[in-house]
C-alpha positions as CSV (number, residue, x, y, z in Angstrom):
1,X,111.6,103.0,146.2
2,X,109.1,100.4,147.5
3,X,110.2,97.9,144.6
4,X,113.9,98.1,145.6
5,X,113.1,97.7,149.0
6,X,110.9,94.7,148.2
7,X,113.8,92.8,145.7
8,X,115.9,93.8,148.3
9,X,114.1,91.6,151.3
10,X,112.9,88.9,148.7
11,X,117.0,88.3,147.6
12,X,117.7,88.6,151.4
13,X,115.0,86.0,152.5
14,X,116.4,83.4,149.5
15,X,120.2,84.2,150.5
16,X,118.9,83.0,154.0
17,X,117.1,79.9,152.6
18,X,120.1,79.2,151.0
19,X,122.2,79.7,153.7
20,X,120.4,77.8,156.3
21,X,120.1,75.2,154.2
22,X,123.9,74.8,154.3
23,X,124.4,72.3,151.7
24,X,127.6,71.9,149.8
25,X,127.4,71.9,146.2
26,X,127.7,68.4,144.6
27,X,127.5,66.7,147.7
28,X,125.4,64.3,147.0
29,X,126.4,61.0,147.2
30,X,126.0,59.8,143.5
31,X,128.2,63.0,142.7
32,X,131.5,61.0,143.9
33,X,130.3,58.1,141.0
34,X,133.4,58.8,138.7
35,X,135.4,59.2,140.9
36,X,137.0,55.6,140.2
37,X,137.8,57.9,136.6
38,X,139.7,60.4,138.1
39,X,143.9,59.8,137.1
40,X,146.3,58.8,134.7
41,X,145.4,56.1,132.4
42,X,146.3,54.6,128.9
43,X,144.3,52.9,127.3
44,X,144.1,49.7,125.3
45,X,142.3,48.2,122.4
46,X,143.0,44.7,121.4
47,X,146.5,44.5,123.5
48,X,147.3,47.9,122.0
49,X,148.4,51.1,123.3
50,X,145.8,53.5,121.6
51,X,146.0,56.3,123.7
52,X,146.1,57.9,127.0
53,X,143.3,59.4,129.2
54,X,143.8,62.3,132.5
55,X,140.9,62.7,134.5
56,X,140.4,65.6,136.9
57,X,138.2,66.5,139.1
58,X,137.5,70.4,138.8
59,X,135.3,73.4,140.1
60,X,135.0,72.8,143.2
61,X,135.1,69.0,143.1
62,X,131.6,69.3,141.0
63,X,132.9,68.2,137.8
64,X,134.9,65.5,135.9
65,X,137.1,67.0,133.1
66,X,138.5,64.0,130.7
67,X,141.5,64.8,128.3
68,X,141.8,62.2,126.2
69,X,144.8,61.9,123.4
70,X,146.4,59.5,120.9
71,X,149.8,60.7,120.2
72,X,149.7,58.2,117.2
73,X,146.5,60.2,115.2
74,X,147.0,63.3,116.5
75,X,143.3,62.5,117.6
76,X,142.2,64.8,121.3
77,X,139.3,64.9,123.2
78,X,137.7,66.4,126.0
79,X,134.6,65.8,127.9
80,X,132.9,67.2,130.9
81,X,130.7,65.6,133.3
82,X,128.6,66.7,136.2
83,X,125.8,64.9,138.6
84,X,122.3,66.3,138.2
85,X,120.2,66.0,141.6
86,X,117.6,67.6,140.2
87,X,117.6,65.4,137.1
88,X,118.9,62.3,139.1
89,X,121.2,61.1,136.3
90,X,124.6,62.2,135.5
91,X,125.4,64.9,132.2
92,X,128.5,64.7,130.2
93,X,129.5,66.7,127.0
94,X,132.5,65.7,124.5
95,X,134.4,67.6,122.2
96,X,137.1,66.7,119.9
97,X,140.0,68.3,117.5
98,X,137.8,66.8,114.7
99,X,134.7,69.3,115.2
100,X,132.8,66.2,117.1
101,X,130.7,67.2,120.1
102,X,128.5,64.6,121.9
103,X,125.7,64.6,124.4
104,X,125.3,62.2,126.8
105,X,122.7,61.4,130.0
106,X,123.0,58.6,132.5
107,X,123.3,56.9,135.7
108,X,125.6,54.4,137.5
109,X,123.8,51.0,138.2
110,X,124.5,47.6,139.0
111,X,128.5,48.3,139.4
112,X,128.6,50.3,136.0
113,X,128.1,53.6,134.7
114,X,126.1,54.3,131.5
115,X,125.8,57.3,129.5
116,X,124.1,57.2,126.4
117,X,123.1,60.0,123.8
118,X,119.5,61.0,122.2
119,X,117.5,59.5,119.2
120,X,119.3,60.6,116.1
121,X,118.1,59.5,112.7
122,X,120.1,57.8,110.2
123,X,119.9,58.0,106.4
124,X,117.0,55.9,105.2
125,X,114.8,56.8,108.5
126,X,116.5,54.3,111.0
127,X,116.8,55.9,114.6
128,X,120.1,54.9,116.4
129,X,121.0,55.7,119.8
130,X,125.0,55.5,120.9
131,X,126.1,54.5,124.9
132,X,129.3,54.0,126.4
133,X,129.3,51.7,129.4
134,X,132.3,51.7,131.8
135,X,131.8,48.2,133.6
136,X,135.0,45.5,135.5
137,X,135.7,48.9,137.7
138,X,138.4,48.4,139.7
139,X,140.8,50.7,141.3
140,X,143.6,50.3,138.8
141,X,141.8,49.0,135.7
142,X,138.3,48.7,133.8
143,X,136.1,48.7,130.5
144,X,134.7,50.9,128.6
145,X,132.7,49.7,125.6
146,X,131.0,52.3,122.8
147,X,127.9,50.7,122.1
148,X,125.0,51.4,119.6
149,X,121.4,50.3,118.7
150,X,118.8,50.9,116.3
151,X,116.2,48.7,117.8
152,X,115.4,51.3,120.6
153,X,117.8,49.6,122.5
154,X,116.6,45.7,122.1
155,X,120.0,45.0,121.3
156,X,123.6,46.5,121.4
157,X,126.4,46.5,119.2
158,X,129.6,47.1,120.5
159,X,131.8,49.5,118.5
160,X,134.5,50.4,120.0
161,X,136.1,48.4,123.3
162,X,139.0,49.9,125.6
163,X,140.7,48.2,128.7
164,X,141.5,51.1,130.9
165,X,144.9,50.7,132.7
166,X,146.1,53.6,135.9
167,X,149.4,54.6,135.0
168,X,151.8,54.0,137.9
């Protein structure tokens, strides 16, 4: 009896804590960071209508769902992002209809937001490590390159560029 009585008062003193400390979830300021993301876009590469991109903003306002899809390939994709204030940096997750499924950490600096995934190696022993950078943000338009390195980040190659357009 004394053990449930003690959980009991231990769960009641953290619900208190909790309580007093009256904080809304995700309301930290960073956690509003892609919010320039959230709508209707399509989404060009090289002057080309390559697909088309909805943004939400879901549970509770805490995190960004992406659904991305080219009607041309059939291609579809969906990521998931959330702020971190205990981490400090921002978490997303991808998956696609073609088994992919990426992780990616980062933080919004210096007017862009970068995301990049872990150390992976390649065949041969060469590590490479794969960013996307959203940058030229504006609130109907901006870039997002697809970058990668296998100098530990000395240098960046860009793989894949897209020129985000809101749909009116």
């Amino acid at each position: 009896m004394k053990k449930y009585l003690l959980s009991a008062v231990c769960a009641f003193i953290l619900f208190s804590v909790n309580a007093q400390n009256n904080q809304k979830p995700c309301s930290a300021p960073e956690a509003s960071q892609l919010d320039f993301w959230v709508g209707d876009w399509d989404l060009y590469s090289a002057d080309t209508l390559t697909g088309n991109n909805t943004i939400y903003k879901v549970m509770d306002g805490c995190t960004v769902q992406e659904n991305f899809s080219n009607a041309r390939s059939g291609y579809l994709g969906k990521s998931w992002s959330v702020y971190s204030p205990l981490a400090k940096q921002w978490q997303q997750t991808w998956v696609d209809n073609e088994g992919g499924y990426i992780a990616l950490t980062g933080k919004f600096e210096d007017g862009k937001m970068m995301l990049a995934t872990g150390a992976r190696k390649l065949p041969g022993g060469k590590e490479i490590i794969s960013r996307m950078v959203y940058y030229n943000i504006s609130k109907d338009s901006f870039d997002w390159d697809w970058q990668a390195t296998t100098d530990a980040g000395a240098t960046w190659n860009s793989n894949w560029k897209i020129h985000y357009v809101r749909k009116k």
